[in-house]
ROKEDO-808812 format. One record per residue (C-alpha): x, y, z; residue in three letters. Coordinates in Angstrom, 2 decimals, decimal comma, always signed. Example, Ala and Ser with C-alpha at 12.3 -4.5 7.8 and 13.67 -1.06 7.14 Angstrom:
<recs>
[rec [+12,30; -4,50; +7,80]; Ala] [rec [+13,67; -1,06; +7,14]; Ser] 
</recs>
This chain:
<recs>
[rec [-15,83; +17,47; -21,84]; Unk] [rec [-13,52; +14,28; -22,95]; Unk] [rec [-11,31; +12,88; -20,27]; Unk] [rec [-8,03; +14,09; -21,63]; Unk] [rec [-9,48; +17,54; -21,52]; Unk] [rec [-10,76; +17,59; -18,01]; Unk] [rec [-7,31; +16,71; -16,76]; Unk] [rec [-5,47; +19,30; -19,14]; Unk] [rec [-7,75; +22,06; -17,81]; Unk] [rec [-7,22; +20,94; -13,94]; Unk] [rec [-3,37; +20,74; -14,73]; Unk] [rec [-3,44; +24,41; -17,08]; Unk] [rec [-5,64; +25,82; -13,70]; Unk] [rec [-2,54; +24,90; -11,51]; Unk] [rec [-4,84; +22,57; -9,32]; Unk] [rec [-2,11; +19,97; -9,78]; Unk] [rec [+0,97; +21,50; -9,13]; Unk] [rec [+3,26; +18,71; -7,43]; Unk] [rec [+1,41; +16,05; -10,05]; Unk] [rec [+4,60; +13,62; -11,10]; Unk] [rec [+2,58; +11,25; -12,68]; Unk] [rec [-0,90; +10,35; -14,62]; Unk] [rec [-1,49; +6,79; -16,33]; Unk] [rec [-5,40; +5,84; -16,60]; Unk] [rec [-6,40; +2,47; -18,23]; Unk] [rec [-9,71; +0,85; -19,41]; Unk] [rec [-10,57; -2,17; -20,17]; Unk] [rec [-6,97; -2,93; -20,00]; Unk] [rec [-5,15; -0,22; -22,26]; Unk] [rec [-3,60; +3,25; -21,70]; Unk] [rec [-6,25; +5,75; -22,63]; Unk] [rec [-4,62; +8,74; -21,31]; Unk] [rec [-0,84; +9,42; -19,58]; Unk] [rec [+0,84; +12,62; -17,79]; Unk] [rec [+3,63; +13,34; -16,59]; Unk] [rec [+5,43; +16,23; -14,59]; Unk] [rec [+8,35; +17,97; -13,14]; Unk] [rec [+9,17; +19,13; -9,81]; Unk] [rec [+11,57; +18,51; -6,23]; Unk] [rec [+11,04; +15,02; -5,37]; Unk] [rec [+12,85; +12,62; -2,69]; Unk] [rec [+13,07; +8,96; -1,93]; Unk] [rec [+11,69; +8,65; +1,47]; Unk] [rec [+13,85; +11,48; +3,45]; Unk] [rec [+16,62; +11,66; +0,96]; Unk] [rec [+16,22; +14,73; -1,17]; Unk] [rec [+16,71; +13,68; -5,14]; Unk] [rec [+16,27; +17,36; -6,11]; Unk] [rec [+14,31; +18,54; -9,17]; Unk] [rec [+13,08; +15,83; -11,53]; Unk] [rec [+11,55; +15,75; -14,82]; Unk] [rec [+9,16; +12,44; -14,66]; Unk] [rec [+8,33; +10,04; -17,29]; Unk] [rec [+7,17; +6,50; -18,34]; Unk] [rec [+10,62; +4,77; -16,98]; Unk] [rec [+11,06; +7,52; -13,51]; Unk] [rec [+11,05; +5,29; -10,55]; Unk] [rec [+8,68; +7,02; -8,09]; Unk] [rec [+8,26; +6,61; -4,18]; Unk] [rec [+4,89; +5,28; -3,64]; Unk] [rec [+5,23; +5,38; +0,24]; Unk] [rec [+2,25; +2,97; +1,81]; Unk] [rec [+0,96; +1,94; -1,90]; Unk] [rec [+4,23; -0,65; -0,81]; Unk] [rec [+1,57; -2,22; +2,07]; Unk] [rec [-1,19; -3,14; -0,98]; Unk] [rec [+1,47; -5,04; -2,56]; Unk] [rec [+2,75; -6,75; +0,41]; Unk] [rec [-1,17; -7,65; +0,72]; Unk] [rec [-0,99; -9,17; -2,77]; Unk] [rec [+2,61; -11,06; -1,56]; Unk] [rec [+0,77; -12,92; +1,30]; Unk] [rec [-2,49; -13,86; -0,81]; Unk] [rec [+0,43; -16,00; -3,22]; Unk] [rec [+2,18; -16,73; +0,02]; Unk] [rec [-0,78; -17,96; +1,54]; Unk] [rec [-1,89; -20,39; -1,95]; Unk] [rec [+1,53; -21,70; -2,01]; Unk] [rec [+0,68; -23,01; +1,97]; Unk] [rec [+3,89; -20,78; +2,49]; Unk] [rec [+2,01; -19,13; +5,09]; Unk] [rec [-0,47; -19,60; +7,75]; Unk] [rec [-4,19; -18,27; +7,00]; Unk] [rec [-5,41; -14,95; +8,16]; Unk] [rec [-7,35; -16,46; +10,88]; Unk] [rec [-4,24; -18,30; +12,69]; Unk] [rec [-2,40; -16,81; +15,56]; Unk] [rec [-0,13; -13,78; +15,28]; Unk] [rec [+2,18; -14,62; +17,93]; Unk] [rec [+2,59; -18,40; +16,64]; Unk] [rec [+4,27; -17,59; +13,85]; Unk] [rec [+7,12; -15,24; +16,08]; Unk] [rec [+7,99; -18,34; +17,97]; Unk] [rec [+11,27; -15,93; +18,89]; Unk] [rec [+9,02; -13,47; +20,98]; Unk] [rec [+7,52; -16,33; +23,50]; Unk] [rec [+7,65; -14,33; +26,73]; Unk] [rec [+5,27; -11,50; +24,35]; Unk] [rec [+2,90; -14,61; +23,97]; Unk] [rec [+2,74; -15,19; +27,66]; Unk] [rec [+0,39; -12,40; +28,08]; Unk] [rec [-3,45; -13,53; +27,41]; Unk] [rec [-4,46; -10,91; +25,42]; Unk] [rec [-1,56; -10,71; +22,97]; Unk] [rec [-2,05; -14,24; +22,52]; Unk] [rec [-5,55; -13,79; +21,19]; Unk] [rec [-3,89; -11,71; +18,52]; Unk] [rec [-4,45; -13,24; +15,07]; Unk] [rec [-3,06; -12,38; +11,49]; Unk] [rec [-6,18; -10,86; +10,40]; Unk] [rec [-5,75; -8,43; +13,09]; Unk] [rec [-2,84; -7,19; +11,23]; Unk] [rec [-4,33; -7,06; +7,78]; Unk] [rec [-6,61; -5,27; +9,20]; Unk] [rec [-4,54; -2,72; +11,15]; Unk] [rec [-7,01; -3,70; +14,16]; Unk] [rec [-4,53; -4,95; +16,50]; Unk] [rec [-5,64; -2,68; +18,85]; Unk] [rec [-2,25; -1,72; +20,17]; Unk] [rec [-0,89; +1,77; +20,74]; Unk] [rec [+0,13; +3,25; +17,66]; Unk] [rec [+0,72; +6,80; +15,76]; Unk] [rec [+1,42; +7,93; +12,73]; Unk] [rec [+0,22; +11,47; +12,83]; Unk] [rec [+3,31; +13,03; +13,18]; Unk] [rec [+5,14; +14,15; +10,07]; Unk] [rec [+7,12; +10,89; +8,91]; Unk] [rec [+10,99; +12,80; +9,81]; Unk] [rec [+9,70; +12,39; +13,95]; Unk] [rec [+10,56; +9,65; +15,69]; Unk] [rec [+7,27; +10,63; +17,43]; Unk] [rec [+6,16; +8,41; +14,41]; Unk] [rec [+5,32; +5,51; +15,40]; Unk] [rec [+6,54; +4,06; +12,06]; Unk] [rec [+9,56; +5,68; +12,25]; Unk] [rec [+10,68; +4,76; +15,72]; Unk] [rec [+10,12; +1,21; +14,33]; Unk] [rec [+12,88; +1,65; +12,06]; Unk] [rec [+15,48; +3,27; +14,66]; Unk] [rec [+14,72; -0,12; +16,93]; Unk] [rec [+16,98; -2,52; +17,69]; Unk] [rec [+14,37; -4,76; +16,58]; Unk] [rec [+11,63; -3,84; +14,40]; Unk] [rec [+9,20; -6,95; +14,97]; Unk] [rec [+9,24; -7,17; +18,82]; Unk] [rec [+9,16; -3,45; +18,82]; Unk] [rec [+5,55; -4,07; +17,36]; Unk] [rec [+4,52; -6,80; +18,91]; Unk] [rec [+5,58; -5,16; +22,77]; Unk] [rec [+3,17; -2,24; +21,87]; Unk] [rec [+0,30; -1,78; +24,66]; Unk] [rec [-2,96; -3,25; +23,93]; Unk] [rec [-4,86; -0,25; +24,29]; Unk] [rec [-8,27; -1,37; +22,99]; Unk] [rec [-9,61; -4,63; +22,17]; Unk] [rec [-8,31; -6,07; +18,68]; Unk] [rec [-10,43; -6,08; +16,21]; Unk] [rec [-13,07; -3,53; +16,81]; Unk] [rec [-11,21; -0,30; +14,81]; Unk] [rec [-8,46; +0,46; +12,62]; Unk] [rec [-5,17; +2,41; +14,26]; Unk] [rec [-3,72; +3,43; +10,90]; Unk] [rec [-0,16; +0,93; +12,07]; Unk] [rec [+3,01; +0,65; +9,33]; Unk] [rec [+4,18; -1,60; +12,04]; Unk] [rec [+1,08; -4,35; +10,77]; Unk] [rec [+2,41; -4,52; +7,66]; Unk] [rec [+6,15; -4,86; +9,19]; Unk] [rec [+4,43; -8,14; +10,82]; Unk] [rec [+3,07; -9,73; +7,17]; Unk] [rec [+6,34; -8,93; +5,34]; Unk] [rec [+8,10; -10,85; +7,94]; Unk] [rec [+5,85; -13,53; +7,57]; Unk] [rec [+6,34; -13,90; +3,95]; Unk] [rec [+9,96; -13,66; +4,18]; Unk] [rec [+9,87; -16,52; +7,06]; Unk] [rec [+7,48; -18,32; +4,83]; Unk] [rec [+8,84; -18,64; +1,99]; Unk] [rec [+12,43; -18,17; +2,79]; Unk] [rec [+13,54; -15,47; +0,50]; Unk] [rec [+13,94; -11,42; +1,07]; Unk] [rec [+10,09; -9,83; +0,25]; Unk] [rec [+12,32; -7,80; -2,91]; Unk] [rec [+13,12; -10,76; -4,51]; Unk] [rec [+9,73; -12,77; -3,76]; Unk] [rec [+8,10; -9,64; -5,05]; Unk] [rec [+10,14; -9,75; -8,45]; Unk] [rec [+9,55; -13,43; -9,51]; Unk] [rec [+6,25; -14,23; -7,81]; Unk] [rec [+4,50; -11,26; -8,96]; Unk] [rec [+6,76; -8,44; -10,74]; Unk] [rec [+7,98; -10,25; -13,58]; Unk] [rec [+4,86; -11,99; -14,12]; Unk] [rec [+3,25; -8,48; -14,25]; Unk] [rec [+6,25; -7,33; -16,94]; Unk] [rec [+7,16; -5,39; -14,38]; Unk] [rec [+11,18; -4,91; -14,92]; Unk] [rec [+13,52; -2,02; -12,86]; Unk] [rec [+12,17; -1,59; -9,11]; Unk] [rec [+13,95; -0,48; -5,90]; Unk] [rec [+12,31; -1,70; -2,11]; Unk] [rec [+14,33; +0,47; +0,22]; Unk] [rec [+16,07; -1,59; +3,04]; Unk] [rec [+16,32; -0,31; +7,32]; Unk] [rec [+19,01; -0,63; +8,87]; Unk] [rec [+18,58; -4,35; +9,80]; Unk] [rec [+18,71; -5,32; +5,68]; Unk] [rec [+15,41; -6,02; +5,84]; Unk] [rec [+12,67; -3,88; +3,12]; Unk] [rec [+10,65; -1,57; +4,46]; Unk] [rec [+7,18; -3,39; +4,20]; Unk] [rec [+5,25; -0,21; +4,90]; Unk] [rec [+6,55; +2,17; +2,58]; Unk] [rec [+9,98; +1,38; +0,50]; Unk] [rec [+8,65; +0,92; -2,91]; Unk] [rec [+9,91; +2,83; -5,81]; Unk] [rec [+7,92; +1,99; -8,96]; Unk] [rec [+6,65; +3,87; -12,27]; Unk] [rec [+2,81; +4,85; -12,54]; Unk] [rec [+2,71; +2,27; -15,05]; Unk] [rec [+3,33; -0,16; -12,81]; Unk] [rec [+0,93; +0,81; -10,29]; Unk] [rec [-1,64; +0,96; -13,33]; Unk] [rec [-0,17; -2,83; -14,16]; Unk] [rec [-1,06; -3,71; -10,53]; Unk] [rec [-3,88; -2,29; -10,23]; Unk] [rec [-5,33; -4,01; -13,71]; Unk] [rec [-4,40; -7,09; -11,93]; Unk] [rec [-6,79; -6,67; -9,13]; Unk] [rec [-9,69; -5,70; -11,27]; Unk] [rec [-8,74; -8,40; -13,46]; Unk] [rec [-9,31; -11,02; -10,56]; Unk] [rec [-5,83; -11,65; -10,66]; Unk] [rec [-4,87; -12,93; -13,48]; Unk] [rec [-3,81; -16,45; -12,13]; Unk] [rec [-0,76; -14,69; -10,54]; Unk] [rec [-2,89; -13,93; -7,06]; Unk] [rec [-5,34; -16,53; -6,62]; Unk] [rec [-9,12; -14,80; -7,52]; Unk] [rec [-10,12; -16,11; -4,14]; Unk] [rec [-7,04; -13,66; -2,35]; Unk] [rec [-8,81; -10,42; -4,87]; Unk] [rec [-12,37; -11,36; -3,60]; Unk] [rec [-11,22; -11,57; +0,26]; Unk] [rec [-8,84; -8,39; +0,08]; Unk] [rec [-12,21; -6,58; -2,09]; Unk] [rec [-14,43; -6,64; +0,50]; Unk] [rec [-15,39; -4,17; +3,19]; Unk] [rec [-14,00; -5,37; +6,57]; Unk] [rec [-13,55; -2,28; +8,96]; Unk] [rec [-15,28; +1,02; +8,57]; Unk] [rec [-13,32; +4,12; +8,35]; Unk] [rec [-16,30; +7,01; +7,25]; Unk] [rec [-19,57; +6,19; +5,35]; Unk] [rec [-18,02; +5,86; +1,79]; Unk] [rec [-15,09; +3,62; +2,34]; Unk] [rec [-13,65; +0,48; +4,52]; Unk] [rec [-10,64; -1,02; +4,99]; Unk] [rec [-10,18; -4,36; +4,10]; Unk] [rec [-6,52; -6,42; +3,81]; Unk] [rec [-4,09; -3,51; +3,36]; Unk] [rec [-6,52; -2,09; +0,59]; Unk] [rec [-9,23; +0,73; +0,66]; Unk] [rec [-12,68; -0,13; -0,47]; Unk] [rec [-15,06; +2,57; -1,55]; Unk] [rec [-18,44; +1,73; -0,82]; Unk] [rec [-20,31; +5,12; -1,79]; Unk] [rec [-21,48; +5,83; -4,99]; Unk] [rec [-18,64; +5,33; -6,86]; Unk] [rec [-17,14; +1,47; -5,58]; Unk] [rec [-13,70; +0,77; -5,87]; Unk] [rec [-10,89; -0,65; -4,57]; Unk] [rec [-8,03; +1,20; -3,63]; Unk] [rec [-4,09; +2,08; -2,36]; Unk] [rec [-2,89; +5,25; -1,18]; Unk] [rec [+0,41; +6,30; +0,01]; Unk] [rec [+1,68; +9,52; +1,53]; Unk] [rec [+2,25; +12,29; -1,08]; Unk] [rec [-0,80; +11,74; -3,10]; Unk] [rec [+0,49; +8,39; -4,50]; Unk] [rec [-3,01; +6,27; -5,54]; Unk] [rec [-3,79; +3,48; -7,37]; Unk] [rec [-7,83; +3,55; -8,04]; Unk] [rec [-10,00; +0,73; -9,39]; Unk] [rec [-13,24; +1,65; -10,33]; Unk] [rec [-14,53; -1,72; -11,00]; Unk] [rec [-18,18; -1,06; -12,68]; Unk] [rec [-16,13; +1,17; -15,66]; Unk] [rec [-13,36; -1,58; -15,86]; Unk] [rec [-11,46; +1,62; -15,34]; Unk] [rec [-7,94; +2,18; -13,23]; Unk] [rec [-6,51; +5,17; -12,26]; Unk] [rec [-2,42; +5,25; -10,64]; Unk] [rec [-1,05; +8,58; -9,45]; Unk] [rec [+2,09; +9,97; -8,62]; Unk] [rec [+2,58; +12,86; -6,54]; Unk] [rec [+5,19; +15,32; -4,72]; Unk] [rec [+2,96; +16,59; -1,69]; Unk] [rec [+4,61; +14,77; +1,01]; Unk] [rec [+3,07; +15,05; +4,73]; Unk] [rec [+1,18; +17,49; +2,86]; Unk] [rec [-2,90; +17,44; +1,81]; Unk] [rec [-2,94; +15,34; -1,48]; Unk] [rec [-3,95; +17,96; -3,60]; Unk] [rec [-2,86; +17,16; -6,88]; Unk] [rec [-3,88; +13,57; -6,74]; Unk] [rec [-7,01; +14,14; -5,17]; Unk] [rec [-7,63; +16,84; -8,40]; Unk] [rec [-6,51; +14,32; -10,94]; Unk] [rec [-8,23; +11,35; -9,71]; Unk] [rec [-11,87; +13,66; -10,06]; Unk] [rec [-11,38; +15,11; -12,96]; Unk] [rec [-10,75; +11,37; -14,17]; Unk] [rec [-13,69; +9,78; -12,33]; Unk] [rec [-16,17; +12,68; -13,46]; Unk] [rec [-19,50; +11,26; -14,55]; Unk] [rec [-18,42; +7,25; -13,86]; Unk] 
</recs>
């Protein structure tokens, strides 16, 4: 069965009911694009019922962390900011009585790429608690100390504690870094490079954007970004930033690893991939040149609909 019909039969069988949006591209063109209708919000702001399409803005919740991910690898090749391997603390010179305690101190930046800062942390609750984790952050006074002050509950390093609050800690090293908000480093240093035009990055309370999860962007631009990563690139990240944030750093089952802010599949299909709640994906299946970007309407729900798609699109590669 051709790819086009696959997905028409999963979407005429009703296994995709909340899909918004569909774009799949190979070897760098559009090959096949869906789109749908249905209640949608932006975060916990109800928009009503929508009818999607190529230009339709689109939550993509923690797809936002892969792209801060990409922010720090430019970051890091303009010597903007310090190297993964450099202290976390250090570069929150404002939090020094946090850095008087030993083991904080040992904290590094790669502990927060990899969400393996070892610190108390949960996002398990639906994202309208502020028995979030994630969600308390943004009712703090202060978003960054309210991180860092977390108990060390484990040693950093050894596992993953699923933390929006990491992220919160590399956007605010970008912005320090290179001196501008992450919305407009975002649109010059990689957006508009990308020919990607309208965006909106959701702000808290403080004015700063939310660096785990206040994206709005099309599924063509997800597809645009994800192209870019199996492209190596594209001289706007440095190929050396694609290669690190590629490969399998923390395990999270036996097909797939997290690596900086990015999923890596290491079963028997490989890829490279961002998720965010709701069923939002962008997929790279690097072996068929292929990418896959998903938008989706099942909020703090199973992602159904994206889950559906994305097999019926990666049948037989």
């Amino acid at each position: 069965m051709a790819l086009a019909d696959r997905v028409d039969a999963v979407l005429r069988e009703g296994k995709a009911p909340n899909l918004h949006g569909l774009v799949v591209v190979e070897n760098g063109q559009i090959i096949l694009e869906r789109y749908g209708a249905g209640q949608d919000v932006k975060l916990n702001e109800p928009l009503g019922h929508v009818t999607f399409g190529p230009d339709t803005l689109h939550d993509v919740r923690s797809v936002t962390k892969s792209v801060v991910s990409l922010l720090y690898g430019i970051a890091l090749a303009e010597k903007l900011v310090a190297p993964p391997e450099e202290g976390l603390l250090a570069q929150f010179p404002e939090y020094q009585d946090l850095a008087a305690d030993p083991q904080r101190a040992r904290l590094t930046i790669e502990h927060a790429l990899t969400m393996t800062l070892g610190m108390e942390w949960d996002e398990s609750v639906p994202y309208t608690s502020t028995a979030n984790s994630e969600l308390a952050m943004e009712y703090a006074p202060d978003r960054y100390r309210f991180v860092l002050e977390r108990p060390i509950v484990e040693e950093p390093g050894r596992r993953r504690i699923y933390s929006g609050g990491a992220t919160a800690l590399i956007g605010r090293i970008i912005v320090k870094g290179t001196g501008r908000s992450l919305a407009e480093f975002a649109r010059t240093a990689l957006f508009e490079p990308l020919g990607i035009g309208a965006f909106e990055w959701s702000q808290g309370d403080d004015g700063d954007e939310m660096a785990a999860a206040g994206l709005r962007l099309t599924p063509r631009d997800l597809a645009a970004i994800g192209t870019l990563v199996l492209d190596g690139g594209r001289g706007i990240v440095p190929r050396s930033w694609i290669e690190e944030l590629s490969r399998p750093r923390v395990k999270i089952d036996d097909r797939s690893h997290y690596s900086y802010q990015w999923y890596v599949g290491t079963g028997e299909r490989p890829s490279i991939a961002a998720h965010g709640n709701g069923g939002q994906v962008i997929h790279v299946a690097p072996e068929r040149g292929l990418v896959v970007a998903v938008t989706a309407g099942e909020y703090n729900l199973e992602q159904l609909s994206s889950a559906a798609v994305l097999d019926a699109v990666l049948e037989g590669v």
